[in-house]
C-alpha positions in Angstrom: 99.2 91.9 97.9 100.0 95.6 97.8 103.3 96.4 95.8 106.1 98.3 97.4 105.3 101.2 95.9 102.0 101.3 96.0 99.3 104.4 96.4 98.1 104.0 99.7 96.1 106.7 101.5 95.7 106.7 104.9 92.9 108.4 106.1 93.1 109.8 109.9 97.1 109.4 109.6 96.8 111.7 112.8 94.8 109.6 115.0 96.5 107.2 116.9 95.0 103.9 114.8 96.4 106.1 111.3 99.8 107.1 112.8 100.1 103.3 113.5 99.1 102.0 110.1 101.6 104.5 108.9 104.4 103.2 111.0 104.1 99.8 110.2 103.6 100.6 106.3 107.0 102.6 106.3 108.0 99.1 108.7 107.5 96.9 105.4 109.0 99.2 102.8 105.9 101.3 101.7 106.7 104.3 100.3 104.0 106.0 99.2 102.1 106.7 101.0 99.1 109.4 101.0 98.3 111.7 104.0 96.0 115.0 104.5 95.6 116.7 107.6 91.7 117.7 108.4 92.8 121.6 107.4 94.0 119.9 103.8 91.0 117.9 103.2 87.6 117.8 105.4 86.4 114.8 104.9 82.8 115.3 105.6 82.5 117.7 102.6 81.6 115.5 99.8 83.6 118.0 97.0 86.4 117.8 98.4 86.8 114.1 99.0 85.5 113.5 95.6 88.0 116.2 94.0 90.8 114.6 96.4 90.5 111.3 94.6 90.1 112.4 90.8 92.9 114.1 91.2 95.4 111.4 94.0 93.5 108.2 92.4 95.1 106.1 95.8 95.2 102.4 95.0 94.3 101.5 98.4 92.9 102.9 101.2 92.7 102.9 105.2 89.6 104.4 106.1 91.0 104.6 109.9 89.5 108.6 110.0 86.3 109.1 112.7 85.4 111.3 115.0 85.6 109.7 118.6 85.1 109.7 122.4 84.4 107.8 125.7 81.0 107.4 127.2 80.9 111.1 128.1 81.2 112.7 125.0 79.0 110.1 123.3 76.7 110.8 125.6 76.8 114.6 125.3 77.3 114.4 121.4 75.0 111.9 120.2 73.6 113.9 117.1 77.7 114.8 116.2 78.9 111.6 116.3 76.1 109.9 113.7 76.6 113.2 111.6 80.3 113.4 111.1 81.2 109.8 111.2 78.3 109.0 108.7 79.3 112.1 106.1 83.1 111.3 106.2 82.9 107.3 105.6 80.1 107.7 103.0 82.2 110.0 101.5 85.6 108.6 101.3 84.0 104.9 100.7 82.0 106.2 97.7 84.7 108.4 96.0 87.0 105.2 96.2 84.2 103.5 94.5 84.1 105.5 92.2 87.6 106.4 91.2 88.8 102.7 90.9 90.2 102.4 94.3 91.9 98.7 94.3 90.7 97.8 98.0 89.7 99.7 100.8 89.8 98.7 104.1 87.3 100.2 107.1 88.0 100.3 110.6 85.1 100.1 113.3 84.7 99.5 116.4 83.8 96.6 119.1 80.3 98.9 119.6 78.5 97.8 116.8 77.6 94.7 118.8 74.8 94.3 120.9 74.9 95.1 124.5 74.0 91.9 125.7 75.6 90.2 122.9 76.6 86.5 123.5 80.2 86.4 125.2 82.9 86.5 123.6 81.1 88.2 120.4 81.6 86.6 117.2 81.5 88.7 114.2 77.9 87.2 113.0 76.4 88.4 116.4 75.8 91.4 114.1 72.7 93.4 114.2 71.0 90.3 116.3 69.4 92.6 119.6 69.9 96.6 121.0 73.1 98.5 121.0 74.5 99.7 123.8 72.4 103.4 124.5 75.7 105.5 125.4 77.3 105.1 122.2 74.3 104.2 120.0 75.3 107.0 117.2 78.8 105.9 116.8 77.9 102.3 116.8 75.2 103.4 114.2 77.5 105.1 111.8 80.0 102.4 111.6 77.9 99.6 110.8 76.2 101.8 108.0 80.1 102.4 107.2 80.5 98.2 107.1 77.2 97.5 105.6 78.5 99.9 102.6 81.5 98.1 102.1 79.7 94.8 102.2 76.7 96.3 100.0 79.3 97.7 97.4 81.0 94.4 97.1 77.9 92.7 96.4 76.4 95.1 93.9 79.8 96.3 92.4 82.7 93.5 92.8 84.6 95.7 94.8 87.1 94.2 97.3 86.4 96.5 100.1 87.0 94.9 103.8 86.2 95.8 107.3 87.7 95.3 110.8 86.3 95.7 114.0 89.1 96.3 117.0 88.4 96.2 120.6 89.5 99.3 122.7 92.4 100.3 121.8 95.1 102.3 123.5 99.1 103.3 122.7 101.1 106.1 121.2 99.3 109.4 119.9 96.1 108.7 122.1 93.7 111.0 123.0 94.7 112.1 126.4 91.3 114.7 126.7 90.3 115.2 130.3 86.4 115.0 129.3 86.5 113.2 126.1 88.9 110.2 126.1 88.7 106.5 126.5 89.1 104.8 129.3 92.4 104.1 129.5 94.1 107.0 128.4 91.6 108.8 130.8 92.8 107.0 133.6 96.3 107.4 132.7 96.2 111.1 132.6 94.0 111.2 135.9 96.5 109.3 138.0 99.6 110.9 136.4 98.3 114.2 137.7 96.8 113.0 140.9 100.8 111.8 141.4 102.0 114.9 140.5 99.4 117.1 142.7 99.6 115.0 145.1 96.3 113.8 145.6 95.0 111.7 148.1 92.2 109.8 145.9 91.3 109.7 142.4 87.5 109.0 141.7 86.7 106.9 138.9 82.8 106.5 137.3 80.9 103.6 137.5 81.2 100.4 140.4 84.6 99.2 138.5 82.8 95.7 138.1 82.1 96.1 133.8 84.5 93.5 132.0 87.0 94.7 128.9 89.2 93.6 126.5 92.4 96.7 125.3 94.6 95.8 122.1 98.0 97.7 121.5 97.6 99.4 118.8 100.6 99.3 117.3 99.5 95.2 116.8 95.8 96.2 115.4 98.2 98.1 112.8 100.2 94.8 112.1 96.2 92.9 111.8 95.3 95.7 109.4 98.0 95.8 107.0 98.0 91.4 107.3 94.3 91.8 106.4 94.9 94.0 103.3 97.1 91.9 101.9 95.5 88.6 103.2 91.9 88.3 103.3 89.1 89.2 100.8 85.2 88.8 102.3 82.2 90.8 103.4 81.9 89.7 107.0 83.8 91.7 109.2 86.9 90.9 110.8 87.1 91.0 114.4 90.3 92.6 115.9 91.4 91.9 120.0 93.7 90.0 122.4 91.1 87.3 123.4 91.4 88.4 127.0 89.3 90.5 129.8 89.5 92.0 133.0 87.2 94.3 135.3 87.7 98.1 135.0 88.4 98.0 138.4 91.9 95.3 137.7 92.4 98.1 135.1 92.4 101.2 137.2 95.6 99.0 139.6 97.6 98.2 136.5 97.2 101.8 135.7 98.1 103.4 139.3 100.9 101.0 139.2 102.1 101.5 136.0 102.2 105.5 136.7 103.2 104.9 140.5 100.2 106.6 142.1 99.9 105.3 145.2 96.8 107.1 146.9 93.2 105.9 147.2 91.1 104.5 144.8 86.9 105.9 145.3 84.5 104.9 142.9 81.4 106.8 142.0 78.4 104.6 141.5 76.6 107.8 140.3 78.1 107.5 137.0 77.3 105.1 134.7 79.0 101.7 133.8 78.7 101.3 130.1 78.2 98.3 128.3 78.7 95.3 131.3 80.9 92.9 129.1 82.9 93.3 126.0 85.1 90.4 124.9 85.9 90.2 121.2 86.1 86.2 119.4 89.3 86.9 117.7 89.1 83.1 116.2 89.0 84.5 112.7 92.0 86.5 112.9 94.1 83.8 114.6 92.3 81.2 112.2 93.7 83.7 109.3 97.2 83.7 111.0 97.3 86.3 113.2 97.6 87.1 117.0 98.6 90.2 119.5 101.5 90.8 121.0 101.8 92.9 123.4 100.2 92.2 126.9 98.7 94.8 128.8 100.7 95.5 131.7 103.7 96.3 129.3 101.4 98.1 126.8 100.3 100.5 129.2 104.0 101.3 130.1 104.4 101.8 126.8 101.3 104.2 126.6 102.3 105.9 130.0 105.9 106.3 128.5 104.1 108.2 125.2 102.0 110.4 127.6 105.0 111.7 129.6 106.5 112.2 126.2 104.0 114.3 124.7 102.8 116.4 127.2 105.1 115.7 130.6 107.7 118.9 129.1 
């Protein structure tokens, strides 16, 4: 168990999946907690990162920092997203190492799975067949981040853990016309069709691929449970347990925003991986579960939005 008072250093406290481990730490009573912003400390240079934690020597660390993006920047930024992501886990990962960090915890992604992965994926599904092309460099990069975690704790001792969430969405997304996730994307693109007044909104793909979203507000919940809970090399998977077509999506978000004009779907663009559905057995077998169903998340997210950039 982490003590109150604690050194914990988030890493990416910006992001959205940082700002919400940093909520629920202050939540519990955690008061100290570490934070750089990318202009304070870059982690891809490996000086800096290594001077940063001679000098902070955090206890514990979320490693919840990555450089990310939906299928078109991946797409776009393939040689980008291995680089950066790569440089900055290896980095932080290896200067904890080496500076005594008590436990680290990585966060991943649902990507590192194969595409045609058995349904829902278990976490030993692994490395088993292909990755998904679209996001191949990302998916890359994080399991090299896992497998160092895992590879450290077998050479070294180390207690350094890994989770893997689903799509995530909430407050302090990434609302980027061209480079968001699916869900924020769609949010902003019917929030302005409402507000232009728009007669359609065209969405990529046939709307038939399957997903699974997590609030993230309760991955932060899993992730701060896990430090304090759960000690292992295998990673942990993090997701509601439940699915629905992109198409189901794109209603929940029209009617969550209260765009009302005409769905078109451009089979032109491409679908992505055709099913993603998390096992979250080991989580709930560890004593945890979501909380927060969809249709009120995206509210939620939708209320955040119109916060941040609806002035």
């Amino acid at each position: 168990m982490m003590e109150l008072d604690a050194k914990i250093y988030v890493a990416g406290h910006r992001g959205m999946v940082g700002s919400a481990i940093v909520r629920r730490l202050k939540a519990l009573g955690y008061d100290n907690i570490i934070t750089r912003t990318h202009a304070e400390l870059d982690l891809t240079r490996q000086q800096q990162v290594e001077e940063f934690f001679r000098t902070e020597k955090p206890e514990y660390v979320f490693l919840a920092a990555a450089k990310v993006g939906g299928i078109a920047a991946n797409a776009a930024g393939l040689a980008d997203f291995m680089y950066e992501n790569m440089m900055l886990e290896m980095n932080v990962i290896n200067a904890a190492w080496r500076n005594g960090c008590r436990k680290l915890e990585f966060l991943g992604s649902s990507c590192i799975y194969p595409r045609m992965a058995p349904q829902p994926m278990k976490e030993d599904c692994l490395l088993t067949s292909s990755l998904e092309p679209t996001n191949e460099a990302y998916a890359l990069a994080k399991i090299s981040g896992l497998k160092y975690c895992e590879y450290l704790n077998r050479q070294y001792g180390t207690d350094y853990i890994s989770v893997m969430p689903t799509n995530l969405y909430g407050p302090n997304d990434n609302y980027h016309p061209e480079n968001s996730h699916v869900l924020p994307a769609l949010i902003r693109r019917f929030h302005e069709a409402k507000v232009s007044g728009a007669a359609e909104v065209v969405c990529w793909g046939d709307g038939s691929p399957l997903r699974e979203f997590l609030y993230v507000d309760d991955l932060a919940e899993l992730c701060v449970f896990l430090m304090n809970n759960y000690s292992g090399n295998e990673t942990v998977n993090a997701g509601s347990g439940k699915e629905l077509t992109i198409r189901e999506l794109t209603s929940l978000v029209a009617e969550a925003v209260g765009y009302e004009g005409k769905i078109v779907w451009d089979t032109t663009r491409p679908n992505g991986t055709p099913r993603k559905l998390l096992d979250v057995s080991k989580a709930t077998a560890l004593g945890w579960t979501y909380h927060t169903e969809l249709p009120e998340g995206i509210r939620l997210a939708y209320a955040d939005f119109l916060n941040r950039f609806n002035k």
